[in-house]
Backbone bond lengths (Angstrom), bond angles and torsions (degrees), N, CA, C in turn:
res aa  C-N    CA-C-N  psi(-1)  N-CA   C-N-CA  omega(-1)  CA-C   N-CA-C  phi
1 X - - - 1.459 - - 1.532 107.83 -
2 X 1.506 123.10 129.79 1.303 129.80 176.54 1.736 115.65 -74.95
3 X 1.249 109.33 176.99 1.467 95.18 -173.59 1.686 96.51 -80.89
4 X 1.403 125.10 -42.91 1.030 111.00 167.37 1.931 137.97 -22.85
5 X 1.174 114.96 -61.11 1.224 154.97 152.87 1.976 99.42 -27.55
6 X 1.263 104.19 -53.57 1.221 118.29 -169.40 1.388 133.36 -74.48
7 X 1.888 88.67 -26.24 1.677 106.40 175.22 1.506 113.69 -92.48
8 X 1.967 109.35 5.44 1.079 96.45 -163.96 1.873 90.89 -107.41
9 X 1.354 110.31 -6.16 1.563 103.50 160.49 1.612 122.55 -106.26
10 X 1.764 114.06 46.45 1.167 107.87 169.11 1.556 107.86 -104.54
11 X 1.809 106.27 170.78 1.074 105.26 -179.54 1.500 118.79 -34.21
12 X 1.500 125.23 -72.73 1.577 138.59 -175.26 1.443 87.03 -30.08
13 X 1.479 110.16 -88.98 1.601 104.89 -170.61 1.553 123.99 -15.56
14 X 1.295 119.80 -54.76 1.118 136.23 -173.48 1.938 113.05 -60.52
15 X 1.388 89.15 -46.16 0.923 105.76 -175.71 1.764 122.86 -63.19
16 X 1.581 104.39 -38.31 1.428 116.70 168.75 1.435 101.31 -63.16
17 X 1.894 128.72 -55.21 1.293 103.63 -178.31 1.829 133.27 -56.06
18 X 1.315 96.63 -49.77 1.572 107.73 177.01 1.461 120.95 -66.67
19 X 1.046 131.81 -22.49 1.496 132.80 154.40 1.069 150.82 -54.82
20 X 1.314 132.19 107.56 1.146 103.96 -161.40 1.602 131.19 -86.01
21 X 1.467 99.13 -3.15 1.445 120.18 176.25 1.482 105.02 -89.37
22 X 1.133 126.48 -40.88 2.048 133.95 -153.71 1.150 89.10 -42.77
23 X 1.403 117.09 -99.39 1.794 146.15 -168.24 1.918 97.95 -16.74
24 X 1.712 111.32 -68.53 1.130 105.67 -159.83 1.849 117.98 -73.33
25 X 1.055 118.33 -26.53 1.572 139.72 150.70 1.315 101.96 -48.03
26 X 1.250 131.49 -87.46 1.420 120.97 172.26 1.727 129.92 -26.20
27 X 1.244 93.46 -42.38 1.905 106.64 174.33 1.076 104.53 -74.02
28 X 1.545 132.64 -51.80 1.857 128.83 172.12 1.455 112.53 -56.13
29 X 1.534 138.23 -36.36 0.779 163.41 168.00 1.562 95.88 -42.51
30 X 1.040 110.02 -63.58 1.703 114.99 -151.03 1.909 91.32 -99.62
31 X 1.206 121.41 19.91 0.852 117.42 -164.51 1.535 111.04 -127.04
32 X 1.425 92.23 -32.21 1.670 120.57 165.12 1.646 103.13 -71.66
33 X 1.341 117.27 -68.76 1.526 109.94 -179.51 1.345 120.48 -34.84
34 X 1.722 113.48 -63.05 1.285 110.68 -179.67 1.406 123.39 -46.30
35 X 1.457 119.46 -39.21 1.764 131.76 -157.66 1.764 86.50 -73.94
36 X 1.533 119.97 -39.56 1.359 128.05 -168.53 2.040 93.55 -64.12
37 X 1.160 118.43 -44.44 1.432 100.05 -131.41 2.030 82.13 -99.42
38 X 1.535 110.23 -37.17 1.394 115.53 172.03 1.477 109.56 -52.13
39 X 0.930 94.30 -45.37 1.604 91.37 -160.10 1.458 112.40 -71.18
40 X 1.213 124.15 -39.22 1.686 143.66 -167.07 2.058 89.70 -83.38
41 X 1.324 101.28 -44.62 1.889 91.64 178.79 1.557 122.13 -67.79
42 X 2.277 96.43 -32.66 1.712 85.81 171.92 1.124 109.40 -78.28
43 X 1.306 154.89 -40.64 0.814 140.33 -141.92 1.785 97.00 -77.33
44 X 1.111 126.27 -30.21 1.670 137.46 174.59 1.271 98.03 -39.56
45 X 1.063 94.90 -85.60 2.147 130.77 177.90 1.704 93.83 -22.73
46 X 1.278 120.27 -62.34 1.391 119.51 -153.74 1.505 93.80 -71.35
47 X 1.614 114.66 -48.87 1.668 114.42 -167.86 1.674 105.13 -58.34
48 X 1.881 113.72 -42.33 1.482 99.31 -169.77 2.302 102.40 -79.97
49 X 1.105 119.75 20.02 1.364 107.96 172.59 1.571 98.23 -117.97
50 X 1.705 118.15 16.74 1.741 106.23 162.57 0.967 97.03 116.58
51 X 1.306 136.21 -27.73 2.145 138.24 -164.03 1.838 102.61 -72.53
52 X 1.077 130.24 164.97 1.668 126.47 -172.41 1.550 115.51 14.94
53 X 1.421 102.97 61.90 1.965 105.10 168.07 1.715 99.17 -65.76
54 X 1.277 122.49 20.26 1.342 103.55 -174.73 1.645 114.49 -119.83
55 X 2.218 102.86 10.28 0.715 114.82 179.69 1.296 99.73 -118.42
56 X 1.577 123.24 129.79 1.732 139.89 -170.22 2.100 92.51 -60.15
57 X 1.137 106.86 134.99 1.265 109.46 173.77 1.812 99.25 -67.00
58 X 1.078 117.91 -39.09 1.767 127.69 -173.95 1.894 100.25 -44.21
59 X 1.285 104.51 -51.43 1.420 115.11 158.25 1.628 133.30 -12.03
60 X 1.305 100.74 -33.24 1.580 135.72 -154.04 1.908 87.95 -97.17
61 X 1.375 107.59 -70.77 1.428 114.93 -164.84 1.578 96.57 -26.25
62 X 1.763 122.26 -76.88 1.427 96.23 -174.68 1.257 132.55 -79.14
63 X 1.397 110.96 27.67 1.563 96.34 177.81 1.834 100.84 -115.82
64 X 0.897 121.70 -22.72 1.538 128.56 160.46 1.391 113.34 -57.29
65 X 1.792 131.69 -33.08 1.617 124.62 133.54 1.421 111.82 -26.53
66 X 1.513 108.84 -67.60 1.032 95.40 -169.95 1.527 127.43 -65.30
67 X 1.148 111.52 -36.70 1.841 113.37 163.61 1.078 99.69 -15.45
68 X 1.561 110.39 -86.73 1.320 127.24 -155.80 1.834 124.08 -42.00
69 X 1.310 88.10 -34.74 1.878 106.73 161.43 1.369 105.40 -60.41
70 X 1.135 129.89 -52.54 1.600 127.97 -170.25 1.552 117.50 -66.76
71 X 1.673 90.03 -41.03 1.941 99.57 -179.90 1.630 99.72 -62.70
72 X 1.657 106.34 -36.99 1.825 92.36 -168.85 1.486 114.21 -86.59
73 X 1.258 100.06 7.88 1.630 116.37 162.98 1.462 121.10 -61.03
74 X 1.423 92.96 -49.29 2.178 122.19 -150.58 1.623 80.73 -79.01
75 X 1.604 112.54 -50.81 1.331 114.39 -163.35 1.148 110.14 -57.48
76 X 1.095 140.88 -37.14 1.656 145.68 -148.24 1.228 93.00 -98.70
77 X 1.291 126.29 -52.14 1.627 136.76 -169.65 1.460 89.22 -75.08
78 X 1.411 145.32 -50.63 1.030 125.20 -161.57 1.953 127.41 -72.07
79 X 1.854 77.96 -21.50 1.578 87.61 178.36 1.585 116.60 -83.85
80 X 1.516 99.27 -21.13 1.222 109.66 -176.09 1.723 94.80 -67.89
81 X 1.190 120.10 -58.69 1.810 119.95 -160.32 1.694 87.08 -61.61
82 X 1.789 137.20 -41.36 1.520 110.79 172.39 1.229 151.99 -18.31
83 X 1.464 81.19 -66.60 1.811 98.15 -177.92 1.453 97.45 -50.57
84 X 1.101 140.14 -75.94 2.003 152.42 -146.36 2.251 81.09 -46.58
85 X 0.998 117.13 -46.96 1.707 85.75 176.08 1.283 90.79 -160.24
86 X 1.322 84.19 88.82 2.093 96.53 170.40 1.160 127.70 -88.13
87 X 1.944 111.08 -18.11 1.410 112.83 155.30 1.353 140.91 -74.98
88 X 1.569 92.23 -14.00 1.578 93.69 159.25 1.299 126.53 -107.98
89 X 1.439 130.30 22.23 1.211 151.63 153.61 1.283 123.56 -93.31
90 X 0.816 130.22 -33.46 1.932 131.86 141.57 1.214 117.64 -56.77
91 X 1.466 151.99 0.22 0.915 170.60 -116.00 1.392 112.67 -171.54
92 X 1.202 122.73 -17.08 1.169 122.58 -160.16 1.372 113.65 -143.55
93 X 1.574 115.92 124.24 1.814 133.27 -130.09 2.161 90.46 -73.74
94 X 1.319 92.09 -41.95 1.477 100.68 -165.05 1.151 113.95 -66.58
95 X 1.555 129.88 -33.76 1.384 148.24 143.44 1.489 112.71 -23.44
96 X 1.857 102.90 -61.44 1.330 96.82 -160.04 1.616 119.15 -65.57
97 X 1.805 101.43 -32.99 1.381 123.02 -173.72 1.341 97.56 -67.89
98 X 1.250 130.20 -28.03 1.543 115.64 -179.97 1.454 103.07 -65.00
99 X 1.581 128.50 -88.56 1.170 129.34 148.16 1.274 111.02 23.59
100 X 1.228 122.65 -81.18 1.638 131.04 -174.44 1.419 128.33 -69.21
101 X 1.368 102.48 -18.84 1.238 124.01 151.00 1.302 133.04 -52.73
102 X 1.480 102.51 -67.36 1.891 114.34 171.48 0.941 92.23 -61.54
103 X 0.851 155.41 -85.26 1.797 149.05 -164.47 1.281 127.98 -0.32
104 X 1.448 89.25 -66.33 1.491 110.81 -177.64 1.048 83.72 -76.24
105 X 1.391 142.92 -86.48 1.563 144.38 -134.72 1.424 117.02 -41.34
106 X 1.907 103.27 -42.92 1.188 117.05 172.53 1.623 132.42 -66.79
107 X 1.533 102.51 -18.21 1.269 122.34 165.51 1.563 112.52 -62.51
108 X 1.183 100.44 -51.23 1.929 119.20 -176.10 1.293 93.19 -65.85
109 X 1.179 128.52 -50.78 1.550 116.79 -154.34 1.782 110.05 -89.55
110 X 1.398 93.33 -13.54 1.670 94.99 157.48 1.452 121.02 -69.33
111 X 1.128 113.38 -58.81 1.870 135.15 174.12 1.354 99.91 -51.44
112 X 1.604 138.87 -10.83 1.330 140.19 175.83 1.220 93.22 -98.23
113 X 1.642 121.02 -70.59 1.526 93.22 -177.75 1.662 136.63 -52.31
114 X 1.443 101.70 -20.04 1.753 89.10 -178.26 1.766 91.39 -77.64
115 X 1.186 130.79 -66.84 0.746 121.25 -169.85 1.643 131.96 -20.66
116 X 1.727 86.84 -40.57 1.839 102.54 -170.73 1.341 104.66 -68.28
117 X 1.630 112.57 -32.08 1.822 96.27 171.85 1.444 118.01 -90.36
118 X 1.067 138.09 -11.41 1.455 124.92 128.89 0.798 159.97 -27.21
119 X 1.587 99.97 -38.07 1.772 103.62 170.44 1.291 120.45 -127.68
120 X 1.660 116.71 -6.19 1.414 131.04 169.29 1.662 103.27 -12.25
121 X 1.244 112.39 -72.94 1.487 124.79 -154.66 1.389 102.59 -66.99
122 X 1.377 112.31 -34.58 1.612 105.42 -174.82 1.331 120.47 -79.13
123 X 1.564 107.75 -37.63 1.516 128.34 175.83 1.709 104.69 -39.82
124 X 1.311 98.78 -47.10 1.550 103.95 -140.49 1.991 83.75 -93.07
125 X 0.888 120.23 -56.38 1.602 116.07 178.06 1.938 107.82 -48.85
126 X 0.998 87.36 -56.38 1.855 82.09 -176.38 1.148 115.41 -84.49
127 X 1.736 124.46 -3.39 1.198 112.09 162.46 1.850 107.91 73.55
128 X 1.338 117.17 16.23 1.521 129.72 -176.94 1.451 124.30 -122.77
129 X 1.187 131.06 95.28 1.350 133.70 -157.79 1.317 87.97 -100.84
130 X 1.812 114.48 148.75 1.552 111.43 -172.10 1.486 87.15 -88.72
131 X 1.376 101.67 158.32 1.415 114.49 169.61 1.552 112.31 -56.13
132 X 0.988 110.52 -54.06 1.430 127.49 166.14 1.799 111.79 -11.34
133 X 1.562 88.10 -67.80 1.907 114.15 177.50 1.426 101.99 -47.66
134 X 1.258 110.31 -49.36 1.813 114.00 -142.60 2.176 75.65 -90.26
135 X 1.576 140.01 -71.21 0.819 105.91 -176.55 2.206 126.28 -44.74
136 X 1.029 111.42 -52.04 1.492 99.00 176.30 1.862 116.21 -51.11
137 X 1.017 120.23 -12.81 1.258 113.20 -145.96 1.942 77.33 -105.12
138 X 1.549 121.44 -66.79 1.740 101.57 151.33 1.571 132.85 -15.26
139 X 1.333 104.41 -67.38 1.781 99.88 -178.21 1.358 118.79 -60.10
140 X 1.571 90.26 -40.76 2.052 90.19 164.49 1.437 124.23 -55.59
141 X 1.408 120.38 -39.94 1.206 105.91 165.38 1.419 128.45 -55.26
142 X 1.714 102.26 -38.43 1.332 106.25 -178.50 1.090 125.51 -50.65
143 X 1.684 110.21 -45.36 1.702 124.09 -161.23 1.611 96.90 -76.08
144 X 1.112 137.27 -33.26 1.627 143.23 -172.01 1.304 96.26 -72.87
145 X 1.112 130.11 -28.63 1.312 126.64 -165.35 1.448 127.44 -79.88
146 X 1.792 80.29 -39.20 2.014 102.55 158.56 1.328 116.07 -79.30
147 X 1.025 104.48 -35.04 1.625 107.75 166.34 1.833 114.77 -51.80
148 X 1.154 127.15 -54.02 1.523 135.10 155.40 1.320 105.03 -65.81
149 X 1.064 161.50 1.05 1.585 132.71 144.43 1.456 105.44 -81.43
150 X 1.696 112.34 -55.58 1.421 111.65 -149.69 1.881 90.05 -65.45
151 X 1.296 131.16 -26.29 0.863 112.92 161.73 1.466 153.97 -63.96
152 X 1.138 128.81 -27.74 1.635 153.81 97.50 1.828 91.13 13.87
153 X 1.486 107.59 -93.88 1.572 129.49 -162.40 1.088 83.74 -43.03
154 X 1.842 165.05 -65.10 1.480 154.06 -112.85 1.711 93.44 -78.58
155 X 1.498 107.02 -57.02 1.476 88.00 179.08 1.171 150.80 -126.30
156 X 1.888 88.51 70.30 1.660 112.07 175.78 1.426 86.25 -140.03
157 X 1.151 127.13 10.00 1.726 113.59 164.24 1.514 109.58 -117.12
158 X 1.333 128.72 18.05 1.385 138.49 171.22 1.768 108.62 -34.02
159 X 0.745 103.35 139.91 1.579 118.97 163.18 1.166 121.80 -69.98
């Protein structure tokens, strides 16, 4: 038996099938994080490429806390909904691209936050976002975006 194989007869696992609450709590759960962590990053993304100059980038500092609450939301919920069929989620292309997605995204959206307290003050006085910002702050939208389809796609391409 693989470890895969293995997470799909642990308690949690078990627990998402036989429950009648687990599975759908887990899906609101993971459903709440994402809306928390998408929503608070586009709206970032859109302000550092020029969209609401009428909102202070400084603005951002506590609500990018809050991201980070939502991502460790998605995460927990997301690992939790794994285990219940992790062999057919390793297995499966739309899975992986999600996966590879947050990854990166989460990489970017780190390099945004340091960045964002760095330049908050300057951004917002000179009214000059580095190009730099405004390209990352695009691809971030992009990569979240695949991240919400290929996620969507995981379960209608089940094995």
């Amino acid at each position: 038996m693989n470890i895969f194989e293995s997470l799909e007869t642990t308690f949690i696992a078990n627990w998402l099938i036989d429950s009648l609450y687990g599975y759908p709590v887990m899906l609101v759960l993971h459903g709440i994080g994402m809306s928390i962590v998408i929503g608070i990053l586009f709206m970032f993304n859109l302000r550092l490429m020029g969209l609401f100059n009428n909102i202070e980038l400084g603005a951002f500092k506590s609500l990018l806390k809050l991201a980070w609450a939502g991502f460790l939301i998605n995460f927990i919920s997301g690992c939790i909904l794994f285990v219940q069929k992790a062999t057919s989620f390793v297995q499966n292309w739309a899975f992986l691209v999600k996966i590879a997605g947050v990854v990166i995204a989460t990489v970017m959206a780190i390099i945004a936050h340091k960045t964002l307290y760095q330049q908050a003050d300057k951004w917002n006085s000179e009214n000059a976002i580095a190009l730099s910002a405004k390209i990352l702050a695009f691809v971030s939208i992009g990569l979240w975006s695949v991240v919400i389809i290929t996620g969507r796609l995981v379960g209608y391409l089940e094995q």
